[in-house]
C-alpha positions in Angstrom: -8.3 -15.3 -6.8 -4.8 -16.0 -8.4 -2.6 -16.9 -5.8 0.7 -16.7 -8.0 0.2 -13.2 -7.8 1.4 -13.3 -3.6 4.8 -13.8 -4.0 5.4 -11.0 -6.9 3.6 -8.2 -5.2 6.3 -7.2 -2.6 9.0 -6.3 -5.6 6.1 -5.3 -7.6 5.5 -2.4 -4.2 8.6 -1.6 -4.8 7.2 0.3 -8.1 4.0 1.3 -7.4 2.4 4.8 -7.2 0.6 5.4 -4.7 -2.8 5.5 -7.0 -1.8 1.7 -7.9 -1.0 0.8 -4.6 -4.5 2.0 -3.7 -6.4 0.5 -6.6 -4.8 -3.1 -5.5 -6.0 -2.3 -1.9 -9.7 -1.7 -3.6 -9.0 -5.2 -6.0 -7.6 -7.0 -2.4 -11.1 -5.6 -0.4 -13.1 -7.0 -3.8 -11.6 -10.7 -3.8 -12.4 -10.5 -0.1 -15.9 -9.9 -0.8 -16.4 -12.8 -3.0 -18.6 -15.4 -1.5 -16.8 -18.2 -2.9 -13.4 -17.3 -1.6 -11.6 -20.0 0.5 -10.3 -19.1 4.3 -6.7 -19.4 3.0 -7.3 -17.3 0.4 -8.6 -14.4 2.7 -5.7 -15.0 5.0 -3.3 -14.4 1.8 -5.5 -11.6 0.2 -6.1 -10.2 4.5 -1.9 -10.0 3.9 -1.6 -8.7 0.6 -3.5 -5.8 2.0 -1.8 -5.0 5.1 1.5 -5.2 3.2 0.0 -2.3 0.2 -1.4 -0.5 3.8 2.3 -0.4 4.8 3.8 0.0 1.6 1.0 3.4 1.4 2.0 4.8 4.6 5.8 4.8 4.2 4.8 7.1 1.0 2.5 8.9 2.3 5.1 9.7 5.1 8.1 10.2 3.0 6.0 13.2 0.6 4.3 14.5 4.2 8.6 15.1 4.8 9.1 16.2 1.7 6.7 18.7 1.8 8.4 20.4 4.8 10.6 23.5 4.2 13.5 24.9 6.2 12.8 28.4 8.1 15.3 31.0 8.3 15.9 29.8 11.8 16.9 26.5 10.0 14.2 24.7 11.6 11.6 23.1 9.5 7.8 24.4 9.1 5.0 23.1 6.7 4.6 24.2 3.3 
């Protein structure tokens, strides 16, 4: 497992679809399935994943807003 890779993923979030952001998520649950992985390296890979979970959600919840639409009482239903 490249550990390099830690300290770019956060601006590299930034710029991810949500289809990337879940493909690293399947990588991150892959590297932790290794058998040769180290306990720091599960820790930083265990991290890497909750940040894409985070970084997922917050999109997820932004389009979920997005996909509302105003009524013609002004309030806002689903579309």
């Amino acid at each position: 497992m490249s550990t390099k890779q830690n300290g770019n993923d956060n601006k590299q979030e930034q710029e991810l679809s949500l289809e990337e952001a879940f493909d690293r998520i399947e990588e991150t649950i892959a590297c932790l399935e290794e058998e040769d992985v180290t306990l720091e390296e599960s820790f930083q890979a265990y991290q890497r994943g909750m940040e894409l979970l985070k970084y997922c959600n917050g999109k997820i919840d932004k389009v979920e807003k997005q996909v509302l639409k105003i009524n013609e009482d002004g309030g806002l239903d689903e579309f």
